[in-house]
Structures are given as C-alpha cells and as structure tokens.
KEPATOR-566242 format. One record per residue (C-alpha): residue in one letter; z negated, y, x negated. Coordinates in steps of 0.02 Angstrom, whole numbers, padded with zeros to 5 digits, always signed. Layout:
aZYX ...
This chain:
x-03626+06825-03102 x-03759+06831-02956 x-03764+07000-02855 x-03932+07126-02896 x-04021+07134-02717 x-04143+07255-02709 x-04287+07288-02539 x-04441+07400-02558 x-04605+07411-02481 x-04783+07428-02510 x-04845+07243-02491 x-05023+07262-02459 x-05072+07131-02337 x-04953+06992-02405 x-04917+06881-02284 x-04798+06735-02226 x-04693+06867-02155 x-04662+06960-02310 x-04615+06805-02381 x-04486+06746-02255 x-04410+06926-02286 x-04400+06883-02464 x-04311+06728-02445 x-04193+06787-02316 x-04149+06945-02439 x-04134+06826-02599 x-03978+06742-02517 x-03868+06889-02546 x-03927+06879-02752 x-04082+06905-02881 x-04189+06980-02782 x-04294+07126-02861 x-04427+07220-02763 x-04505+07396-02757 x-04674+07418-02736 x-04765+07586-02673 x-04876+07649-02766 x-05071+07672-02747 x-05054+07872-02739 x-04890+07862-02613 x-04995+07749-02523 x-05139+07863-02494 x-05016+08009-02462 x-04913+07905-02340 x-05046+07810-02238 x-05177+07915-02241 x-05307+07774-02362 x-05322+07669-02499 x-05224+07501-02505 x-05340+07339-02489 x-05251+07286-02653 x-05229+07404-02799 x-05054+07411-02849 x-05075+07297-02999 x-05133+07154-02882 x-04988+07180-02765 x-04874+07185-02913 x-04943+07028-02968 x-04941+06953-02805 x-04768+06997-02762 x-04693+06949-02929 x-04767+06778-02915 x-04682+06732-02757 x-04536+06603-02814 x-04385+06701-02708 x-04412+06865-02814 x-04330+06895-02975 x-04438+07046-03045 x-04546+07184-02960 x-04584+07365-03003 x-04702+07487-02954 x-04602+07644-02874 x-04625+07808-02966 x-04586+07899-02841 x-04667+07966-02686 x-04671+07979-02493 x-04540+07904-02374 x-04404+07877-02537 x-04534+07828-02661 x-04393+07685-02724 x-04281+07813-02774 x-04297+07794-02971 x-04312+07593-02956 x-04164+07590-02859 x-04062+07662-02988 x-04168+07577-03123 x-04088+07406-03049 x-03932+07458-02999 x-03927+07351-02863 x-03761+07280-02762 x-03839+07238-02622 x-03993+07346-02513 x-04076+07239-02385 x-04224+07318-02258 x-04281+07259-02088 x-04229+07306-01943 x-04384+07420-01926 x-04356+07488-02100 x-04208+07546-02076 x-04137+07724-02064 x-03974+07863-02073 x-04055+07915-02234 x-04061+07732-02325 x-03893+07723-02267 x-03823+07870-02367 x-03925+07843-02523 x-03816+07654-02531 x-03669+07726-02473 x-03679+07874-02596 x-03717+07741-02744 x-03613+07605-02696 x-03722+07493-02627 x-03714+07377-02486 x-03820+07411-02339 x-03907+07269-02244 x-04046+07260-02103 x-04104+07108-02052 x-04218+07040-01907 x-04378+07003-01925 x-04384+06813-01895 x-04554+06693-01920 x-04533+06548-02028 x-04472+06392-01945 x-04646+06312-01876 x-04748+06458-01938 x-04807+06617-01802 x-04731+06801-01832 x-04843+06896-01930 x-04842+07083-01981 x-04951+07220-02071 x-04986+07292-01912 x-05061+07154-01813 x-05174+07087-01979 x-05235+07269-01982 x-05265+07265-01798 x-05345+07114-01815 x-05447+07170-01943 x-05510+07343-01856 x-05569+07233-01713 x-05672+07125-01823 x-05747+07281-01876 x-05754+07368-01731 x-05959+07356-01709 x-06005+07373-01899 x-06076+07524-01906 x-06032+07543-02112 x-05838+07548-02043 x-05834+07648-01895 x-05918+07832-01885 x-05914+07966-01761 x-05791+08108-01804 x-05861+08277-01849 x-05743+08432-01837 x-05693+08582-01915 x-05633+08756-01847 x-05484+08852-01918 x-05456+09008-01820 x-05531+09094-01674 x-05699+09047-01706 x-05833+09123-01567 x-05693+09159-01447 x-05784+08971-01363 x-05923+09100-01317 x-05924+09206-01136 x-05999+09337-01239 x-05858+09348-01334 x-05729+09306-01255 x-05771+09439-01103 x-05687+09573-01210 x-05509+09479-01244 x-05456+09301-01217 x-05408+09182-01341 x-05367+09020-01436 x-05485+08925-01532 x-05414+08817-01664 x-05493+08643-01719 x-05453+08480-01818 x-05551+08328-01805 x-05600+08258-01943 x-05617+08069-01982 x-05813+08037-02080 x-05736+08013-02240 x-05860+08111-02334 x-06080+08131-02313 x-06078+08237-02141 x-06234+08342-02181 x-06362+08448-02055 x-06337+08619-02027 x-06170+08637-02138 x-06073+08731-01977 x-05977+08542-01913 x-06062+08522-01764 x-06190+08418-01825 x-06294+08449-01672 x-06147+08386-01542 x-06125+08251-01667 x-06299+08189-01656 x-06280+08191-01476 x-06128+08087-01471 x-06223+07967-01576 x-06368+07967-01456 x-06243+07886-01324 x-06113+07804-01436 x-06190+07748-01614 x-06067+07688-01681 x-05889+07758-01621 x-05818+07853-01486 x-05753+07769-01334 x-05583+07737-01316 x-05546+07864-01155 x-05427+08010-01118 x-05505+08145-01268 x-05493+08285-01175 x-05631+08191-01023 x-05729+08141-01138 x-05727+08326-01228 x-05806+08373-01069 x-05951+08225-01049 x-06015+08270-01204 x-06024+08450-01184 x-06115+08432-01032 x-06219+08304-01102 x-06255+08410-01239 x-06287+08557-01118 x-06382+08490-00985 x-06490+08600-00849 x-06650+08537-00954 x-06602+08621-01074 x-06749+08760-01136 x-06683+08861-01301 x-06576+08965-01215 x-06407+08924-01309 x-06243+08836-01250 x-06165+08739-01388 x-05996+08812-01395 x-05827+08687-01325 x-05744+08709-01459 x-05875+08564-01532 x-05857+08437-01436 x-05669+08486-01396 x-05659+08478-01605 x-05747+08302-01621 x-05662+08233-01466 x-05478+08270-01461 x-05385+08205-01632 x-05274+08286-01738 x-05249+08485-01735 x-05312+08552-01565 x-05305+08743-01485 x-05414+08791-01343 x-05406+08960-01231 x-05548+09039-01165 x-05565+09186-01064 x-05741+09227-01026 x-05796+09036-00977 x-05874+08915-01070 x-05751+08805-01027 x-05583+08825-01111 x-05423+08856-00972 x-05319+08757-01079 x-05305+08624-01212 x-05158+08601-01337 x-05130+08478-01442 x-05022+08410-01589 x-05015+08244-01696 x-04847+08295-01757 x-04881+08193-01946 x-04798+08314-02054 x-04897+08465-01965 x-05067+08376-02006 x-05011+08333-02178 x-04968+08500-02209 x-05144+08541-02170 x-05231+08396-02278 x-05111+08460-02434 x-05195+08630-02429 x-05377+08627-02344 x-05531+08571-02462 x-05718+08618-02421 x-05861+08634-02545 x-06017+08608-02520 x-06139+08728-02512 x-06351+08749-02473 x-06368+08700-02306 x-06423+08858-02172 x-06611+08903-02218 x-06756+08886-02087 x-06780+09027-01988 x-06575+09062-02017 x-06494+09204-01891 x-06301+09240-01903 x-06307+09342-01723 x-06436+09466-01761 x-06333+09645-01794 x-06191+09567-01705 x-06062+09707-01665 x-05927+09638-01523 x-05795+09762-01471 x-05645+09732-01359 x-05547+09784-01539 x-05640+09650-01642 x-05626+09530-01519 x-05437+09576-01511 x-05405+09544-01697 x-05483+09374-01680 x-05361+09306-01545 x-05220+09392-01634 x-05260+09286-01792 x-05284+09136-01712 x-05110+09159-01623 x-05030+09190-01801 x-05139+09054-01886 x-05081+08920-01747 x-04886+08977-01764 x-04899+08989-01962 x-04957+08801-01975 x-04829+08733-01837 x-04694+08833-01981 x-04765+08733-02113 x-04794+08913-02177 x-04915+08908-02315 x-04917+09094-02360 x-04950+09169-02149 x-05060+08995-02147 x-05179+09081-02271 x-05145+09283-02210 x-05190+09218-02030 x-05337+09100-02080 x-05403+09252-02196 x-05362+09383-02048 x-05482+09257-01926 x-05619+09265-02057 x-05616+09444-02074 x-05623+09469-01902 x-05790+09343-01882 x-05871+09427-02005 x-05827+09603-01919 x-05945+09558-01770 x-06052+09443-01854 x-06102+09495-02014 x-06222+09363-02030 x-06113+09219-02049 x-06102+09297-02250 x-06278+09357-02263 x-06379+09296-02146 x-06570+09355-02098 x-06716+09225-02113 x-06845+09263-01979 x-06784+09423-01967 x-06765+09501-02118 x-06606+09509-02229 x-06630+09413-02413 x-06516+09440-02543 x-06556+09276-02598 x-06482+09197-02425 x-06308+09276-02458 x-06149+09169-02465 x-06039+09309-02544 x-06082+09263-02722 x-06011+09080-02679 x-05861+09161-02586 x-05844+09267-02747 x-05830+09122-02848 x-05706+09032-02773 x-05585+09168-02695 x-05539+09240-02864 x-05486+09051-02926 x-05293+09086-02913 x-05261+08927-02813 x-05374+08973-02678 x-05266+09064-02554 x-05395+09087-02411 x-05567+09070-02369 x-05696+09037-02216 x-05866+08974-02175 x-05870+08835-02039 x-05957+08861-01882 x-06070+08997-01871 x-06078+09013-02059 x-06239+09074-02142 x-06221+08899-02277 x-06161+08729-02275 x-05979+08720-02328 x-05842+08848-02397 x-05676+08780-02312 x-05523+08836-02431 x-05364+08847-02403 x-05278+08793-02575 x-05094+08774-02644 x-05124+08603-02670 x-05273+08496-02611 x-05249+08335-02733 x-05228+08443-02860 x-05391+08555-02817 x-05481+08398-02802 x-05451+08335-02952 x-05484+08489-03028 x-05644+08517-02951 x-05766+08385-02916 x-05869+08451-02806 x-05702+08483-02673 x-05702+08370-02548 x-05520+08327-02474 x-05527+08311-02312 x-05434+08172-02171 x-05371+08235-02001 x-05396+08092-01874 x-05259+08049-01779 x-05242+07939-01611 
C-alpha cells in the first residue's frame, strides 16, 4: 500500500514551479494537497487571490502528480490543520522556505514524517516562484494609474500635538498609519486630502520609491511653501502619515517639525490594528466649517493628550485591545477638551445644531462592539474611525464600515 503524502499551500499563481514541487513530493506516495482558503488568504496577505479558491482547487486537482486536493478550513499560518488530520498523512513534505520548528512538531506530535526539499527548476525549464510573477506583474503595472494610488493616512493618538501652538505647552507623540487607497478617498473627510492632492500634483500616480522619512519632509515643504497666503501650516503629521508606511509616531516639541520619527512594520502589530479599526463615513466638513474657534489649550490639556498617546502607542505594541481602546478614547477626549469644534463645529461663525457630529458618535458608541471612538483630522465631518472587537465581523455587519489596509514597505 502506497504512503499518504500530504504539502499545503495557497496556489494562486500556478506555475511550473509548483508543479516540479508536486512531482518531487509525489515520489514519497499519493500525493494530496491543501489549499488556503480565499478568507485565510485575505487575512494572511493582506488581498484577494487572482484565482478564487474554486479555480485553484480545480487547477491544482487537475495536475496529473496529485491524488486529491482540499480547501483548508482553517486559518492563518496553520490553516492545514483539519486537512492534515482529514488525510492522515505518512509523509509531510514543504520547501525549504516553507519550512519551520512549528511544522516540525505538529508531524512529530502525529506521527508523521517531516521532509523539506529544495526548490529546484525543471530540467530545461527557468526557476519560477510566486514572488517574482507578482513582481513581475507590479512592474507591468507600475504606470496604470487604475493600480497604483497615492496613500492617504489616518491619525490614532496625539492629534494637534503636530502644531507649535500646541505643542508649546507639553511635548508629545503623534501617532499615524498609512493607509493603502483601498477605499473612495473623499475631500474634506479629516485624511489629509489636501497633502494628498499635493502629492498628486508632483507624483500622479504613486509615490517615489525614496527613504519615507525624506520624502515626509519634500512634501511638507512643498505643501508649505513661503507663497503660501492663508495663513495655515498643514500639520507633519500629514505628510509624515502618507509618507512613512505602516504604524508611525512622531515627537514634537513646539516645532513644526517633529524631533523624532518611530516606526514599526512588525506584521502582527499592524494586523492587530486592521482586526479592530473600521471608519464610517460621514457628511463631509460644511463650507464655512471652523473646529479652532473657542479653542481652549492649557499646559493640563495639552498634558493629557501626550499622556494618551504614550499609552495608546504602548497598548498597541501589547497587542492590548482593552488600553488600545481606553488610550485611543483618552486621546479623543482630550482633542475635544481644547477643541470643541472637532464635535460641533461653527459654520461662518455661528454654532448649528444641525452641523453636530455627536448624534453620529451617539449612534455608534452605544453599539456594544464599538470599544472606542474618534474623528480623523481636525474633525468637524468626514469619517467616524472605530475601534471594534472585530473588524471582519463589523464589516460584515455593517455595510457602510469600511475595513481599512495598513501599507507596509
């Protein structure tokens, strides 16, 4: 009786490599495959698959060294877990680049035999991988406008501290994630639509590929130029937040300039943040919109804002949803505290009831899996950004919840 031989993988850009693999594996027995699913897919990589699983499924069980395939049930890293034990396998084979000390006790735990093997080309035919054909692809692509699109941003904690004005009475962290364009980027929403559009004035298409944090600093003195005539800086933390992928601090003490950047693109930090952050759309800020007018700074205000940002940034490092949301609530609060605009807002100088976001933020704080709240930006409209138990789940839940995509470098 032949040996079961089992390998897993997601098989979306089936090529001669994937093949060879499959033949080399199918010498050790029947060879039965695993194939991620579309939803471990998207949670793993970040997008869709080219091929929906039933096309890869079809694919991959029509390839002559494979005995039967499966589509895995379960998810992430081990999403072969329940087809492994489905087949019962004698024999595990991954390559070399596949492999890992966890595999290794799941087949030693079960009784399986452990194999890695090379990755080796066909005789005659060049090496091929899902990397390169992707690379490949993304260079294709690289000028199409419909593929590519310029980043937009959105602040977590510490908002305002980017601000001399504010940051005069305390120093602090600003706390940003770039976001990749998955979603309509709309005007006056609070993500730096304005620094956006002047990214876009000098690169249409995409940003260039240069050290983030330089290029941070181009656009905001682009943006900011000595020509300028209404009198307002647009804040760092914008093009800082646009610039510099993945989940970004920034410390200002009375410059417009931060005195330090900080950094992460530690993957399970930034999918911590995509499994909990959604924003909703809102109005868009009205003409004649004010969020500074009866602004109230004090060295104690300003205090509470750096303080939250400080917990905020520590609480998501911790993969700590519960001081995530105290901390992201706490920076809020303290926002609001000197600018009580950014919730009701004046329209050419007068207050309107009508104008208010509080019957919005009403709406959707008392929904039990909303955990935290904010308004992006300077607030007075746009977008409610939430801070949920689960953003999938939210999304599906709500349609009008957009789940959001961290860019990373």
């Amino acid at each position: 009786m032949k040996k079961k031989v089992f390998v897993s993988g997601c098989y979306d850009l089936l090529h001669s490599g994937h093949v060879e693999f499959f033949q080399q594996a199918s010498r050790y027995g029947e060879l039965y495959v695993g194939i991620g699913s579309d939803a471990t897919y998207l949670e793993y990589k970040h997008r869709k698959p080219m091929f929906p699983q039933e096309e890869r499924l079809f694919m991959v069980k029509n390839i002559k060294a494979v005995k039967d395939a499966y589509i895995n049930e379960g998810s992430g890293v081990i999403d072969f877990l329940p087809t492994l034990d489905k087949v019962k396998p004698d024999v595990f084979v991954v390559n070399a680049e596949g492999g890992s000390d966890e595999k290794r006790r799941i087949c030693k735990e079960r009784g399986i035999e452990y194999v890695e093997l090379q990755r080796t080309p066909h005789a005659g035919l060049k090496a091929r991988s899902s990397s390169d054909l992707k690379k490949a692809l993304s260079n294709v692509s690289e000028n199409s406008a419909q593929e590519a699109g310029i980043p937009t941003r959105l602040d977590l904690a510490g908002t305002w501290i980017d601000q001399p004005y504010v940051s005069m009475y305390h120093p602090g962290w600003a706390i940003t994630i770039s976001l990749e364009p998955t979603f309509e980027v709309r005007d006056r929403c609070g993500l730096s639509t304005s620094t956006r559009k002047m990214i876009q004035k000098i690169w249409p298409v995409k940003l260039p590929k240069m050290d983030p944090e330089m290029l941070a600093r181009l656009v905001f003195c682009f943006e900011n130029n000595p020509e300028r005539h209404d009198g307002i800086i647009s804040g760092a933390q914008d093009s800082i937040g646009i610039c510099v992928p993945g989940l970004v601090r920034h410390y200002y003490d009375n410059n417009f300039w931060p005195e330090k950047i900080e950094s992460t693109q530690d993957e399970m930090t930034l999918r911590f943040l995509e499994d909990h952050l959604v924003m909703i759309p809102m109005e868009p800020r009205r003409p004649g919109c004010s969020v500074v007018e009866g602004k109230d700074i004090t060295l104690e205000k300003v205090k509470a804002l750096a303080d939250a940002a400080d917990a905020c940034w520590k609480a998501i490092l911790a993969h700590d949803l519960d001081a995530f949301a105290a901390a992201y609530r706490a920076s809020f609060e303290a926002q609001i505290a000197m600018f009580p605009g950014m919730v009701n807002p004046s329209i050419n100088g007068v207050i309107e009831p009508e104008a208010s976001v509080q019957p919005m933020i009403d709406r959707y704080s008392s929904m039990e899996e909303v955990l935290a709240w904010k308004m992006p930006g300077a607030g007075g409209g746009g977008y409610l950004a939430l801070v949920v138990k689960d953003s999938l789940k939210f999304a599906e839940n709500h349609d009008e919840a957009i789940h959001l995509q961290i860019r990373r470098a």
